[in-house]
C-alpha positions in Angstrom: 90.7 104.1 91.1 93.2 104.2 88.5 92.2 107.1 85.9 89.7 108.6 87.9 90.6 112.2 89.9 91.6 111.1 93.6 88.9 111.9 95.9 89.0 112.7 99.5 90.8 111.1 101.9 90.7 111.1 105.7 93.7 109.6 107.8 94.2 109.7 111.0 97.3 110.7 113.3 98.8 113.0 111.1 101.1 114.7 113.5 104.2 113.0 113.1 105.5 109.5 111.2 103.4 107.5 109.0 100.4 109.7 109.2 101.9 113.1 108.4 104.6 111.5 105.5 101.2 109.9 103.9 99.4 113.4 104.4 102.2 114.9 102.2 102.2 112.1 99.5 98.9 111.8 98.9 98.6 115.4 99.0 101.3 115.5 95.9 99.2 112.8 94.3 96.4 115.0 93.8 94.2 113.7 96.8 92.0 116.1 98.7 93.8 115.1 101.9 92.2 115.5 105.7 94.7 115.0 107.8 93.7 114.6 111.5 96.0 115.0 114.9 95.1 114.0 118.1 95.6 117.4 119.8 94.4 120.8 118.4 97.5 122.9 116.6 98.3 124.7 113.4 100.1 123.1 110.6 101.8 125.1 108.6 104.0 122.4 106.7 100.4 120.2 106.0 98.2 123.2 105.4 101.0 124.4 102.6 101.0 121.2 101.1 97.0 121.5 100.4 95.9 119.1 103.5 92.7 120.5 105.4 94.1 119.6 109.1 91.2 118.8 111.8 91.3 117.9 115.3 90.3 114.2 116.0 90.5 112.0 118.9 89.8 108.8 117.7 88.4 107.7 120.8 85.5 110.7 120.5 82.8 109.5 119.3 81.8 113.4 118.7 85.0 114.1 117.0 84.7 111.1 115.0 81.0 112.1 114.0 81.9 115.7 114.0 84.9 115.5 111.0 83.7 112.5 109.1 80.0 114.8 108.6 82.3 117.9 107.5 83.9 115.7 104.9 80.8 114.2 103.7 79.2 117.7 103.3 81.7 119.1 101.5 82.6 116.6 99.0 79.1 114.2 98.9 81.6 110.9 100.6 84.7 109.9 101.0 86.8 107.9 99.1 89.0 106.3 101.0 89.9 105.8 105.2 93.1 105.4 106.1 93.4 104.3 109.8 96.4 105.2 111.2 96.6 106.7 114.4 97.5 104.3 117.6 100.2 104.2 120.2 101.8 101.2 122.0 101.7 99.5 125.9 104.2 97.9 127.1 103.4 96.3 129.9 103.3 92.4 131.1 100.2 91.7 131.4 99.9 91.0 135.3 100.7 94.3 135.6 98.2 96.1 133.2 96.0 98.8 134.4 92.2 98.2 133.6 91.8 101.2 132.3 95.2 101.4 130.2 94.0 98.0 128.3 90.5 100.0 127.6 92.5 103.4 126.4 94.6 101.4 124.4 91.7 98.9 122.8 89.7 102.4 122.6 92.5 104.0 120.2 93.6 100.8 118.5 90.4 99.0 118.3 87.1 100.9 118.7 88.3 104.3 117.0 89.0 102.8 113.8 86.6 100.7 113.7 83.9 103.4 114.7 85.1 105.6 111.6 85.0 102.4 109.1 81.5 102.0 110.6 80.3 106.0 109.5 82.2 106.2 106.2 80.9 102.9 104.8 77.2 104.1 104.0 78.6 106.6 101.8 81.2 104.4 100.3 78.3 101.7 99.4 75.9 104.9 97.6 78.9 105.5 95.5 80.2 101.8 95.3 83.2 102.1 95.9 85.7 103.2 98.4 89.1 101.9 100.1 89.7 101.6 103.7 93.7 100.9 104.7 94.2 100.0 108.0 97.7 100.3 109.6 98.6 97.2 111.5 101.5 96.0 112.6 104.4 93.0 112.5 102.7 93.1 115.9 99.2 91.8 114.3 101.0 88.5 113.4 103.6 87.8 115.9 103.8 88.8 120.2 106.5 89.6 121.9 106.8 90.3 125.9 105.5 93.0 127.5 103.2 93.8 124.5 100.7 92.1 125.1 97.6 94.6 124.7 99.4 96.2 121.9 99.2 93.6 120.0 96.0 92.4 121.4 94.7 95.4 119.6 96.8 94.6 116.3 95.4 91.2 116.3 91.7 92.6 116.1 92.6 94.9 113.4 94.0 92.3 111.3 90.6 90.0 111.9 88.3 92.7 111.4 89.8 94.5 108.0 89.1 90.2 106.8 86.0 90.2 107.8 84.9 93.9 106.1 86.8 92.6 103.2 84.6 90.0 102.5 81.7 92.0 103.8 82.0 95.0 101.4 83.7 93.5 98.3 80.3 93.2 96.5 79.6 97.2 97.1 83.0 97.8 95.5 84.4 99.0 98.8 88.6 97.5 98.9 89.9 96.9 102.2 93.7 96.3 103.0 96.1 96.0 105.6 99.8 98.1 106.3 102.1 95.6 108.1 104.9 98.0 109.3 108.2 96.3 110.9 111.0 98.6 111.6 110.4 101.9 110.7 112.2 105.2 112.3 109.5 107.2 113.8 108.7 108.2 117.4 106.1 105.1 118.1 109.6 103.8 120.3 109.8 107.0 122.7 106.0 106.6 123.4 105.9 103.2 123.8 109.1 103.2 126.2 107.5 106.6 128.1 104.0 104.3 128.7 106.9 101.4 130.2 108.3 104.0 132.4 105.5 105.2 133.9 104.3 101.5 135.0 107.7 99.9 135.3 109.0 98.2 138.9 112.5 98.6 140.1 111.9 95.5 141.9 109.3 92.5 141.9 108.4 90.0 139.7 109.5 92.1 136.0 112.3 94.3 137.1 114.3 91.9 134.4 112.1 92.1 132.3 111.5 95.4 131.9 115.0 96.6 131.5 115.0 93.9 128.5 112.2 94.8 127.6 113.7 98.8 126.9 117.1 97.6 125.6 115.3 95.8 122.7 112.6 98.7 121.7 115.5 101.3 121.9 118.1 98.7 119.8 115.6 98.6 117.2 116.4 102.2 115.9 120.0 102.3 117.6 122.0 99.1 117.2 122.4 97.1 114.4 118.5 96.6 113.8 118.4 100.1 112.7 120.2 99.4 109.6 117.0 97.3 108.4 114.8 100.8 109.4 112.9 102.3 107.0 111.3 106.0 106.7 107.7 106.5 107.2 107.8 107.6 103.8 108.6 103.9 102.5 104.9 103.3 104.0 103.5 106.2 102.7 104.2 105.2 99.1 102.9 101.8 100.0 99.7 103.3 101.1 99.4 105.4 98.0 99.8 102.4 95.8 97.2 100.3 97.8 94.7 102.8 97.1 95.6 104.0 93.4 96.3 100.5 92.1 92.9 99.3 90.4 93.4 95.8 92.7 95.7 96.4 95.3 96.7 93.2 97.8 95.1 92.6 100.9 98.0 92.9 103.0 101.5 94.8 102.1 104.4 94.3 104.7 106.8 97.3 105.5 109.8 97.2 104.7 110.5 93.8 103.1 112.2 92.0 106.5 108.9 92.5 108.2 107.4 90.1 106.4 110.4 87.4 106.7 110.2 88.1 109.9 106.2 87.0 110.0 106.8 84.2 108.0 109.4 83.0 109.9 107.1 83.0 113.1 104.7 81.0 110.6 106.9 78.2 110.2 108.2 78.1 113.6 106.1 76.1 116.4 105.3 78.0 119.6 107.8 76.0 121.7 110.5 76.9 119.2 109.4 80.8 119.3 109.2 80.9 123.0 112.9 79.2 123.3 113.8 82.1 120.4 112.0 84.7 123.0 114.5 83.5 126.1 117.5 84.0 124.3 116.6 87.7 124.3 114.5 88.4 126.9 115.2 86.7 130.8 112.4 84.3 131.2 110.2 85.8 134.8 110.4 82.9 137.3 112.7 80.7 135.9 114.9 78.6 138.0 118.7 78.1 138.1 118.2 75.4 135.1 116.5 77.9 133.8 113.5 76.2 133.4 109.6 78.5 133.8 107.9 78.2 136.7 105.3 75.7 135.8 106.8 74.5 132.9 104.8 71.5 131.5 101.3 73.1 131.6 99.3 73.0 128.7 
């Protein structure tokens, strides 16, 4: 895309952290910039920078259809996707709700991949196109209570391979956003979706208060020194879709990906025994040994 005019580009969950700070920097960068938000409000701050804010539920298949036809008309297709929008559960997984799972695979999962799915015809009649989906550390690693979050993360990261392979030969880039710590509000909704399931007693009590100590001392103890802004991600989006061959995967900031590769090298046995010396282990015995240890 390099020394071409930027085209337009749709991105979802624009109201606050990485969405919005990639809204104003592409919007600097020349990009004609729809920026989406979950609920329907006025932007000032986005409309002022030259964004064109819409209303889009990712898990409306009529909003999805609805905005990605507006686009379309107005400028022929779009250039580039940038799937950002998504929340996290945190919940073990005995405990999950049926229909929190779907929500959460429904925002995560099926809304991206439903707008990949309606911008790609026009991408391929104009060969070319970039679609950057925001994963997660999450995609590549697990840790308790998150288990449908990064369920959904773990599809992302298998489906952006597979399109890349799929649409390389229409010109059509695909890449993935790894984001580790960054400082945005993704903690106070994923701790408000634990409080609402957590137990005072049973089975997880433990767990759960360990569980909130460690998502809240990522952006107040000493882990928040290694925090980064949303706009450190923004700029890495904007590179991924301005550079003529951007990388398939970028990880934000740089301990996320030590971290990943660290879980690479490390067996499961040795990340489970990393997992119990900061999280109590459910079920474990005065040796503190699991409940059915030895099971394959």
């Amino acid at each position: 895309m390099t020394g071409e005019p930027p085209g337009a580009v749709l991105i979802t969950g624009c109201s606050t952290g990485i969405g919005r700070a990639t809204a104003f920097e592409l919007a600097s960068r020349g990009w004609e910039v729809w920026a989406t938000v979950h609920r329907p409000r006025q932007d000032a701050e986005l409309e002022a920078a030259g964004c064109r804010v819409r209303t889009l539920d990712v898990t409306s298949p009529a909003d999805v259809e609805k905005v990605v036809a507006e686009i379309e008309e107005t400028h022929g297709s779009i250039a580039a996707l940038v799937n950002n929008a998504g929340y996290g559960l945190q919940v073990p997984v005995e405990e999950m709700g049926r229909d929190d799972v779907r929500t959460q695979f429904e925002t995560n999962v099926f809304g991206p991949l439903y707008l990949t799915q309606l911008v790609l015809p026009g991408m391929r009649r104009q060969r070319k196109g970039r679609i950057v989906n925001v994963s997660s550390v999450g995609g590549r690693i697990s840790i308790p209570g998150g288990g449908a979050y990064h369920a959904t993360k773990h599809s992302i990261e298998v489906l952006s391979d597979t399109l890349r392979f799929e649409v390389a030969g229409y010109g059509i880039q695909v890449v993935v956003v790894q984001p580790g710590a960054i400082s945005t509000n993704w903690i106070n909704h994923a701790v408000s979706t634990m409080e609402e399931h957590r137990t005072r007693v049973g089975p997880y009590a433990d767990l759960y208060d360990a569980m909130e100590k460690r998502l809240v001392g990522a952006h107040t103890g000493v882990l928040r020194l290694l925090a980064r802004p949303p706009e450190a991600v923004a700029k890495v989006i904007r590179r991924s879709l301005e550079v003529p061959h951007p990388k398939t995967r970028y990880a934000v900031p740089r301990s996320a990906g030590l971290f990943m590769t660290a879980r690479r090298v490390m067996s499961d046995r040795m990340w489970d025994a990393f997992l119990r010396r900061l999280y109590p282990s459910p079920g474990a015995d005065a040796r503190g040994r699991d409940a059915g240890e030895g099971a394959s």
